[in-house]
C-alpha positions as CSV (number, residue, x, y, z in Angstrom):
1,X,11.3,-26.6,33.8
2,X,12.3,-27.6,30.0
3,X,11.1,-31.3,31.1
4,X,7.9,-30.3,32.4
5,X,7.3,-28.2,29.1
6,X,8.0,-31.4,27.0
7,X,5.8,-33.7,29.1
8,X,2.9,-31.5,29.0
9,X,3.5,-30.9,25.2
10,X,3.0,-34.5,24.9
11,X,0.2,-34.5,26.1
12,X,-1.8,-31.3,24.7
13,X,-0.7,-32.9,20.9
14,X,-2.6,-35.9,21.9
15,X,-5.4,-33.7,22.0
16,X,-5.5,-31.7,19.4
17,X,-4.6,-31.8,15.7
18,X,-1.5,-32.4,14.5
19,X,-1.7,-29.3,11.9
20,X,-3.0,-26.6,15.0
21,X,0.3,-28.4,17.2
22,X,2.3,-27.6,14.8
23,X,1.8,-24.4,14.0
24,X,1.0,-23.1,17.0
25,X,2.5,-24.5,19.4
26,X,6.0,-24.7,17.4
27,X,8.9,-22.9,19.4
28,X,7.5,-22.3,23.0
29,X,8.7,-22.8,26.1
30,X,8.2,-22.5,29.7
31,X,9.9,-19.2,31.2
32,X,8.4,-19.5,34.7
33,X,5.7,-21.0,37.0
34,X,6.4,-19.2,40.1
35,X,3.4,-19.9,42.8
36,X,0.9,-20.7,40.1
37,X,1.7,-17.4,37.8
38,X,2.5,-19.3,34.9
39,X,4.8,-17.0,31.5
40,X,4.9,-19.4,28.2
41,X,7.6,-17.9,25.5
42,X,5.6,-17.7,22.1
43,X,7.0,-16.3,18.3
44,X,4.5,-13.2,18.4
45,X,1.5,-11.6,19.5
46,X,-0.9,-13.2,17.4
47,X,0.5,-16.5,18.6
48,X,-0.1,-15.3,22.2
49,X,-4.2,-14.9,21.4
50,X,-4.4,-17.8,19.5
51,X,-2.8,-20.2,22.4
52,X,-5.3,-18.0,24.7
53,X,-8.6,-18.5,23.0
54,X,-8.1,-21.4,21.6
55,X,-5.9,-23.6,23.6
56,X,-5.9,-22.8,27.1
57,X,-7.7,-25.2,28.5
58,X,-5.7,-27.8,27.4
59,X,-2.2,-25.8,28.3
60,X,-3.8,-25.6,32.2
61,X,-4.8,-29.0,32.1
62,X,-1.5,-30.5,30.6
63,X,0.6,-28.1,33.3
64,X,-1.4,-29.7,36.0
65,X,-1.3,-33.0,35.1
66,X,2.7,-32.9,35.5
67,X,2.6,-31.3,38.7
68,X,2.2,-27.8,38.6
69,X,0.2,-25.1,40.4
70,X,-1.8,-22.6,37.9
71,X,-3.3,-19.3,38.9
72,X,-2.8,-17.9,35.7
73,X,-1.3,-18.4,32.4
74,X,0.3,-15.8,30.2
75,X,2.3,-15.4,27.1
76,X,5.6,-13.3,26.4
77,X,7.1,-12.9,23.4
78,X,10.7,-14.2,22.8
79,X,13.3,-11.4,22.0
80,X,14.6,-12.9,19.0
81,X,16.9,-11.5,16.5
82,X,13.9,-12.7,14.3
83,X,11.9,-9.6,12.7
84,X,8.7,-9.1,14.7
85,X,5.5,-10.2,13.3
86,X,4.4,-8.4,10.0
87,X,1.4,-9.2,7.8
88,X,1.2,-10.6,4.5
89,X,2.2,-9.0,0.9
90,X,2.8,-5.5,2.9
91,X,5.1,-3.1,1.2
92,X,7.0,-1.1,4.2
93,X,9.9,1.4,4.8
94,X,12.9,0.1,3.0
95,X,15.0,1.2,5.8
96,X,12.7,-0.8,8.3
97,X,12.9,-4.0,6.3
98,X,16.7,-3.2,5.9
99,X,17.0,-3.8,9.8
100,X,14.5,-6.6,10.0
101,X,16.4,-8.7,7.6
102,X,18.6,-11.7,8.8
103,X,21.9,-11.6,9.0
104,X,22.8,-14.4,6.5
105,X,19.9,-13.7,4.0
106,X,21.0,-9.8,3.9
107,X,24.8,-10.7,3.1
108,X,24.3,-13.2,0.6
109,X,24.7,-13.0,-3.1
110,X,24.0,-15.4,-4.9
111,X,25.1,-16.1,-8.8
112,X,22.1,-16.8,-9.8
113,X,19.4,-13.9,-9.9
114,X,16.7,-16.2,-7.8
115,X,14.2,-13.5,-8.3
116,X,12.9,-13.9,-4.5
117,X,12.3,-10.7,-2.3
118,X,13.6,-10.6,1.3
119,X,10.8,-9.1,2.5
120,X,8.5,-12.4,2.3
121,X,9.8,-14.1,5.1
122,X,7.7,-16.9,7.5
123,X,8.1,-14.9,10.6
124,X,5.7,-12.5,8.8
125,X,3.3,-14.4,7.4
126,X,-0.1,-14.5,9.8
127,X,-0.8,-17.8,10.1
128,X,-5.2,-18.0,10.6
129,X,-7.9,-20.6,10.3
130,X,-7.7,-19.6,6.3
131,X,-3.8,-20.6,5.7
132,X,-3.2,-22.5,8.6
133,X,-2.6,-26.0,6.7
134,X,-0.7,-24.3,3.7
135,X,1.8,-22.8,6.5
136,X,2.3,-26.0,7.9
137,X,3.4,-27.6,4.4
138,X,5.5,-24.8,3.6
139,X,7.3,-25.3,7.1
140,X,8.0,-29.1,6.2
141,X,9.4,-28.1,3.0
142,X,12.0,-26.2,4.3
143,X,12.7,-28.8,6.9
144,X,13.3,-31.2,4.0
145,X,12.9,-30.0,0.8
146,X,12.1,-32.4,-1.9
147,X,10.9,-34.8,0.1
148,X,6.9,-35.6,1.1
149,X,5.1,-32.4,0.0
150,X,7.0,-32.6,-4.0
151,X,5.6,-30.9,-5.8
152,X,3.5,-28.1,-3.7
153,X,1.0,-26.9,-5.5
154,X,-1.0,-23.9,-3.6
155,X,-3.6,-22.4,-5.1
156,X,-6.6,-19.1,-4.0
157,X,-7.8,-16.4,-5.3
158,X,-5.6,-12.8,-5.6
159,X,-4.6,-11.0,-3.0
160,X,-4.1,-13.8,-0.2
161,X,-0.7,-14.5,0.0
162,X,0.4,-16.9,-2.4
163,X,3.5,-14.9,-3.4
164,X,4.2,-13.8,0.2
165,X,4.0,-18.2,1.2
166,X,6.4,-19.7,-1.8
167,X,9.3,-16.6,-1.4
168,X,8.7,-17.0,2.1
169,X,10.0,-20.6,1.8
170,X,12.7,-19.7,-0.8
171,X,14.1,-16.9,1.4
172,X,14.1,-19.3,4.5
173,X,16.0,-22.4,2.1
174,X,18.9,-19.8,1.3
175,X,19.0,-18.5,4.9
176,X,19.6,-22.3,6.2
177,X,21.8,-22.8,3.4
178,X,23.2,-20.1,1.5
179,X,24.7,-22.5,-1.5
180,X,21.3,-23.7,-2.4
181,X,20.2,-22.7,-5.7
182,X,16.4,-21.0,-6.3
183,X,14.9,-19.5,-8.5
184,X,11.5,-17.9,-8.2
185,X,9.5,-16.8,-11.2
186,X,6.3,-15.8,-12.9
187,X,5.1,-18.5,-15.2
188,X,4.8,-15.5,-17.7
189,X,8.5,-14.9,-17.5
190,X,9.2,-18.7,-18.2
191,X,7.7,-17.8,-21.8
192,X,9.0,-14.5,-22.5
193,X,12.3,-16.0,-21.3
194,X,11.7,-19.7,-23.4
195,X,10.4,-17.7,-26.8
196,X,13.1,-15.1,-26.7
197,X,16.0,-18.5,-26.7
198,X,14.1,-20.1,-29.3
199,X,14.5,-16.8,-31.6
200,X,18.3,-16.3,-30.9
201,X,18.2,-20.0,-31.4
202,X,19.1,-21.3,-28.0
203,X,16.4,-23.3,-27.6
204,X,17.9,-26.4,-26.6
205,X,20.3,-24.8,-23.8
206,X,17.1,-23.1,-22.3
207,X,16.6,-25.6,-19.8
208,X,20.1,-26.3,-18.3
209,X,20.0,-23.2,-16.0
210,X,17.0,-25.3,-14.8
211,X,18.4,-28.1,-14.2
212,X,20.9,-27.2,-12.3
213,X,18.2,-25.8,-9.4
214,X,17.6,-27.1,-6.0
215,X,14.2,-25.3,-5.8
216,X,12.2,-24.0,-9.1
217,X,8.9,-21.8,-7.6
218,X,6.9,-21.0,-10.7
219,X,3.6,-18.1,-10.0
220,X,1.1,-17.5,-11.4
221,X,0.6,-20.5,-13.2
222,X,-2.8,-20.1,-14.3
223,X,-1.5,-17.6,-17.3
224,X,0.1,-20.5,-19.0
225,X,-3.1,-21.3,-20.9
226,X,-2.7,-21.4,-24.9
227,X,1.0,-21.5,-24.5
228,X,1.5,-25.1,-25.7
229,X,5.7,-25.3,-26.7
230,X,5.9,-23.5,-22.8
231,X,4.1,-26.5,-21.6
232,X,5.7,-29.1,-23.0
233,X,9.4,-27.1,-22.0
234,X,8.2,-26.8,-18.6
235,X,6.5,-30.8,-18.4
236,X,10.1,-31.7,-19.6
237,X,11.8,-29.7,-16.8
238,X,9.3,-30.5,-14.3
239,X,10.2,-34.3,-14.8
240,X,14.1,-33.7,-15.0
241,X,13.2,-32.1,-11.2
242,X,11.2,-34.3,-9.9
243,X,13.3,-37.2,-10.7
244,X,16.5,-35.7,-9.0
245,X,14.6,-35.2,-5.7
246,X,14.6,-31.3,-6.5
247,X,11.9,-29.3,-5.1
248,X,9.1,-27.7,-7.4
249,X,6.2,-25.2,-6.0
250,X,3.5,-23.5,-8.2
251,X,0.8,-21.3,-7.7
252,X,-2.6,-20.6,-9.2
253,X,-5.8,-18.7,-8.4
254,X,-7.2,-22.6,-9.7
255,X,-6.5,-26.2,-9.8
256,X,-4.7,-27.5,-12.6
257,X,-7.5,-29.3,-14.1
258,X,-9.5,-25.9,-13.8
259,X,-7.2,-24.4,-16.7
260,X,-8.1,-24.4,-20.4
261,X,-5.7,-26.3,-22.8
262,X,-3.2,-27.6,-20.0
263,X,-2.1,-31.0,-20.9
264,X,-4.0,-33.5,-18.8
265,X,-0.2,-35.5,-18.1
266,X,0.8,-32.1,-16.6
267,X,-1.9,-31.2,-14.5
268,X,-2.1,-34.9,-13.0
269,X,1.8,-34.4,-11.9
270,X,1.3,-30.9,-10.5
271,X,-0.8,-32.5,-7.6
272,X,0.7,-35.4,-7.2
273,X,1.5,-34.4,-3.4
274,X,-1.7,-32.7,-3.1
275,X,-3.4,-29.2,-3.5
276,X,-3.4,-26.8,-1.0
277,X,-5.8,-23.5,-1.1
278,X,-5.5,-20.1,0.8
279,X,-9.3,-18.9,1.3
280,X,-10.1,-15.5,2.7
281,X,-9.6,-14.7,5.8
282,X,-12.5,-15.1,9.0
283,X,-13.0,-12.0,10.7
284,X,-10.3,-13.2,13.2
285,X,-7.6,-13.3,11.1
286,X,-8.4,-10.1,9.3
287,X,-8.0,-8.1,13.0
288,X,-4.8,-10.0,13.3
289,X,-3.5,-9.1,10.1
290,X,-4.5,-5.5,10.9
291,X,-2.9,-5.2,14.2
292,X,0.3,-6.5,12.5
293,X,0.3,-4.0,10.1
294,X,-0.3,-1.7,12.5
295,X,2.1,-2.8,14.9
296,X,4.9,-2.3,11.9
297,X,3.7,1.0,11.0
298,X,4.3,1.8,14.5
299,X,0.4,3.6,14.5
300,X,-1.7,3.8,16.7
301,X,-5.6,2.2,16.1
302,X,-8.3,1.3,18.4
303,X,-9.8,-2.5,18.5
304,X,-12.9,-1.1,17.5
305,X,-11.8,0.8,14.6
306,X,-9.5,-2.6,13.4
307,X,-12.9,-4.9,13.7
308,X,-14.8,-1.7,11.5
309,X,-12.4,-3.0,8.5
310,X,-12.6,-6.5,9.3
311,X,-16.0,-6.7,9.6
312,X,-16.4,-4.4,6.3
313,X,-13.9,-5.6,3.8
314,X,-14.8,-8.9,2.8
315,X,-12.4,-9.7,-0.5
316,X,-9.1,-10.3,0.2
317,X,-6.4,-9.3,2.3
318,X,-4.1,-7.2,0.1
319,X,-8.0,-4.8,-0.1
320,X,-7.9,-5.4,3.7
321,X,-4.1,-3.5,4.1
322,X,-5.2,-0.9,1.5
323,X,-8.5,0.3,3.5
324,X,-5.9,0.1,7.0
325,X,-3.7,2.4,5.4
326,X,-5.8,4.9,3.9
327,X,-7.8,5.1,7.3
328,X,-3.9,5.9,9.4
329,X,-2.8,8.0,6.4
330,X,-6.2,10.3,7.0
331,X,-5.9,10.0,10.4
332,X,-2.6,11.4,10.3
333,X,-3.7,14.0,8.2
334,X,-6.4,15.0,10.0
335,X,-5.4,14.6,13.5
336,X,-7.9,12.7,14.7
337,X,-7.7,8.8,15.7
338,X,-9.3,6.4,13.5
339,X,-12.1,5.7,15.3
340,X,-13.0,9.0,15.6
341,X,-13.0,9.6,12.0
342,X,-15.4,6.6,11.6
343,X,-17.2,7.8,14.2
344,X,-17.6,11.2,12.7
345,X,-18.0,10.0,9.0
346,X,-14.9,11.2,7.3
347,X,-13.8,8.5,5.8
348,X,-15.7,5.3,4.7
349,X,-14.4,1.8,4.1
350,X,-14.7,1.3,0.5
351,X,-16.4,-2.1,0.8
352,X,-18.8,-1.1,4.2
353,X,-21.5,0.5,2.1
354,X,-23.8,-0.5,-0.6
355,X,-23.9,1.2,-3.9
356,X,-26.3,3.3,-4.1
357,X,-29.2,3.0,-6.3
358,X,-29.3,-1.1,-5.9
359,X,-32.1,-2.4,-4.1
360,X,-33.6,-6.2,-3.8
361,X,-35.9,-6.3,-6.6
362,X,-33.2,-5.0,-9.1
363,X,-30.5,-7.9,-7.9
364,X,-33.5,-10.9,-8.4
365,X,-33.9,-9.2,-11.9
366,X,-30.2,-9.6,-12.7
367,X,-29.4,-12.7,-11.4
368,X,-32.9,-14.4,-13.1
369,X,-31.8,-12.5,-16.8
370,X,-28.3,-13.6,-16.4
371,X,-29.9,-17.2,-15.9
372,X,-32.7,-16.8,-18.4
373,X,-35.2,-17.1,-16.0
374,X,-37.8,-15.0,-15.1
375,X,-38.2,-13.5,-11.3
376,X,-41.3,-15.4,-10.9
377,X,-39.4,-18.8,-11.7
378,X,-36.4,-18.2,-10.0
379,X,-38.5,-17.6,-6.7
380,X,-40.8,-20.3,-7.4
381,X,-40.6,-23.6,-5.0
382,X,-39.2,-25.7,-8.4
383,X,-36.5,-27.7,-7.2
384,X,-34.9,-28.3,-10.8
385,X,-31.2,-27.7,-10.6
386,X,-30.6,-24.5,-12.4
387,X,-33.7,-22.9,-11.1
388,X,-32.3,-23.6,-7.3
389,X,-28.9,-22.5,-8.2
390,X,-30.0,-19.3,-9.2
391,X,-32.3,-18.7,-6.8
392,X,-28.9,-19.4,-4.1
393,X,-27.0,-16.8,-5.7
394,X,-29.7,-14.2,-5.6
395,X,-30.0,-15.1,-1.8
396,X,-25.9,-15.1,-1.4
397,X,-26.2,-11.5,-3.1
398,X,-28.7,-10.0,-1.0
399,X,-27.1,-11.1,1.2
400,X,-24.1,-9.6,0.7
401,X,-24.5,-6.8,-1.2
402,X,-27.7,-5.3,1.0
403,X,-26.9,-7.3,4.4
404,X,-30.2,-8.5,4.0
405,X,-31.7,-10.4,7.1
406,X,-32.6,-14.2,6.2
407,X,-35.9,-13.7,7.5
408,X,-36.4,-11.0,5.1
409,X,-34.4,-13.0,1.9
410,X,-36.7,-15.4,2.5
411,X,-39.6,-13.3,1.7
412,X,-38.2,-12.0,-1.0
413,X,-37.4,-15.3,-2.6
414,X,-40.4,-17.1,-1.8
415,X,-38.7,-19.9,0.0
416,X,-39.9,-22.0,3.5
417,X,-37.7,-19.9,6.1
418,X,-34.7,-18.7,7.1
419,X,-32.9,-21.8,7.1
420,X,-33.1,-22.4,3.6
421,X,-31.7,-19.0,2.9
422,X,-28.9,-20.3,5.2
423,X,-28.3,-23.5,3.4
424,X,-28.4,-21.2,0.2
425,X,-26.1,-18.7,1.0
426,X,-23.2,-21.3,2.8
427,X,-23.5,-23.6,0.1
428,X,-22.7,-20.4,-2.5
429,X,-19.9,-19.4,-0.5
430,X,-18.7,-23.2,-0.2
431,X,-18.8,-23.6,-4.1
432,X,-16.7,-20.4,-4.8
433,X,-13.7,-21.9,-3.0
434,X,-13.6,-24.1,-6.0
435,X,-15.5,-22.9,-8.5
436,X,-14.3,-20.6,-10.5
437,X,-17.0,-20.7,-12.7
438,X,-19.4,-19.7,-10.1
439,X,-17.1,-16.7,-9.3
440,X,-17.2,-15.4,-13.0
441,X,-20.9,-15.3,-13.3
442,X,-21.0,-13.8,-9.8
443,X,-19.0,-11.0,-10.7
444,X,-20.6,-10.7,-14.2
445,X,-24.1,-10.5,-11.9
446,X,-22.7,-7.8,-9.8
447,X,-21.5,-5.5,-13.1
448,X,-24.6,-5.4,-14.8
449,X,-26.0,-4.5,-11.3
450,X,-24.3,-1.4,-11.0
451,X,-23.6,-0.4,-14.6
């Protein structure tokens, strides 16, 4: 059975990617195949739908290419000593996590205060279309820290699991090796920590504690901006690191080149292996996450009342978790399911409804003042750069704020058809990834519209 499993895992990852076979199709096996009912051991749930409506052709075709009968395929999920599948950044019963926790992580103290939280673990992170390439990474990294992907930097915007992804990895270092020495920290602590030596006059011994890591994880690097003895401390250590083989991750809501006054040397070396983003989550890994959570929680919530959420809450997934548990806590309250609360009105996803008061001619007035335009210009067919630009974020915000059909946007912007407001719209929410200028005067656009 184990052989046949190999063979015909040799054969699906000559099909596919080598990012979706390895992090989907890591730790399976073959439980059974009795006359054609086929039962394939996965991680988790959401690894069960994945394989299923993804990959299931190429599981049937693989099993009978080495010589088995299939009727039907399957998925159970492995009794492990593992904790069951949790989503991202979510803050639990202590007493639940307590239980959840490995054995060796749990009992191990450390001298060194590594700042990491056991609750951030891999086996809880959701792994979706948004993170799936970041997950990978952060698995190679623990398989051999210090090696290929040195240093990792990942970078997104708040709320999608950068902290949850780099502890995760810490957390699962010390579990495979308890003597390995971490330490995770805010980049704003690495200056409180470096100004407060200098002033007792320790400024020289700061970095020894640092160089005597295996794995330095520095957050939130972004707030190092103006900070320029931190910088040149942390270039300093960052070299000392790198040069011993030690492992370095750092995070950001940008790229390092995107930050005022960081020296040009430093942001160079910070993706020397490469930058990796988390984006929001498709509607598809939203419902996972919400099923996770809910499958924690132990609650009880209808499909339809999960895709309500995902289909409403479009900024990030620590909003997503919010809006999920206000909806059980009311539902508790109330004593009605979530759905039927939906259904009847009493409670409202804070990001499914439009302000009130905003309508279509009062967003093209915005967006055309905050470009120094006027309307007329802005929905003229002048195909000058900053004209167009403007004119694709007032289609990207009708279309988001009013759910505006692109038959209608197109009307209202004086453009060819529908298409173009398609083009428009994609190549706004393309740019943002990356843009965090873009993202500023979007949000700017959107306060003056509901001042």
């Amino acid at each position: 059975m184990h052989n046949i499993w190999e063979n015909a895992l040799a054969e699906i990852e000559q099909k596919i990617s080598a990012t979706n076979f390895s992090t989907w199709f890591q730790d399976t096996s073959l439980i059974s195949a009795d006359h054609g009912d086929i039962v394939i051991s996965v991680k988790n749930t959401f690894y069960s739908k994945q394989l299923q409506s993804k990959f299931i052709t190429e599981i049937e075709t693989a099993l009978t290419n080495n010589g088995l009968e299939v009727n039907n395929i399957s998925f159970e999920v492995a009794e492990t000593k593992k904790s069951k599948v949790r989503p991202r950044e979510i803050t639990a019963d202590p007493n639940l996590l307590k239980n959840k926790i490995k054995p060796s992580l749990k009992s191990h103290t450390s001298p060194l205060n590594n700042g990491l939280n056991p609750k951030y673990t891999l086996d809880n992170f959701i792994v979706g279309s948004n993170n799936d390439l970041a997950a990978s990474v952060a698995k190679a990294i623990v398989d051999n820290p210090g090696a290929n992907y040195n240093p990792f930097f990942l970078y997104g915007g708040p709320g999608l699991g950068k902290t949850h992804l780099i502890q995760a990895i810490g957390n699962e270092l010390i579990r495979k090796n308890p003597d390995y020495k971490i330490l995770y920290t805010p980049i704003s602590s690495f200056y409180a920590d470096f100004i407060d030596s200098v002033r007792k006059g320790h400024g020289k011994d700061f970095s020894q504690k640092f160089l005597e890591l295996d794995c330095l994880i520095i957050d939130d690097f972004q707030f190092i901006v103006g900070k320029e003895k931190s910088q040149e401390e942390f270039f300093n250590i960052f070299n000392s690191l790198y040069q011993l083989n030690k492992q370095i991750i750092v995070t950001s809501d940008r790229l390092p080149s995107q930050i005022k006054s960081v020296d040009e040397r430093l942001a160079s070396r910070l993706t020397w292996a490469g930058a990796f983003d988390l984006q929001l989550p498709k509607f598809e890994d939203k419902c996972a996450i919400l099923r996770a959570k809910a499958d924690l929680s132990g609650a009880e919530i209808e499909d339809a009342a999960i895709e309500y959420i995902a289909e409403n809450v479009n900024t990030n997934i620590r909003d997503l978790e919010g809006e999920l548990s206000t909806l059980l806590l009311m539902s508790d309250v109330r004593g009605l399911t979530p759905l039927e609360l939906i259904q009847k009105g009493a409670v409202s996803v804070a990001h499914a409804t439009k302000p009130q008061g905003v309508n279509s001619k009062q967003i093209l007035d915005k967006v055309a003042k905050f470009y120094d335009l006027s309307v007329k210009e802005m929905c003229s067919k002048s195909r000058v750069m900053n004209i167009k630009n403007a004119r694709q974020v007032a289609m990207f915000l009708l279309s988001k704020e009013l759910s505006m059909s692109t038959t209608k946007i197109a009307a209202e912007v004086g453009v060819k058809d529908h298409t173009t407001v398609i083009h428009g719209v994609r190549k706004i929410e393309q740019d943002l990834k990356l843009n965090f200028k873009l993202r500023d005067e979007i949000e700017a656009i959107r306060e003056k519209m509901y001042v």
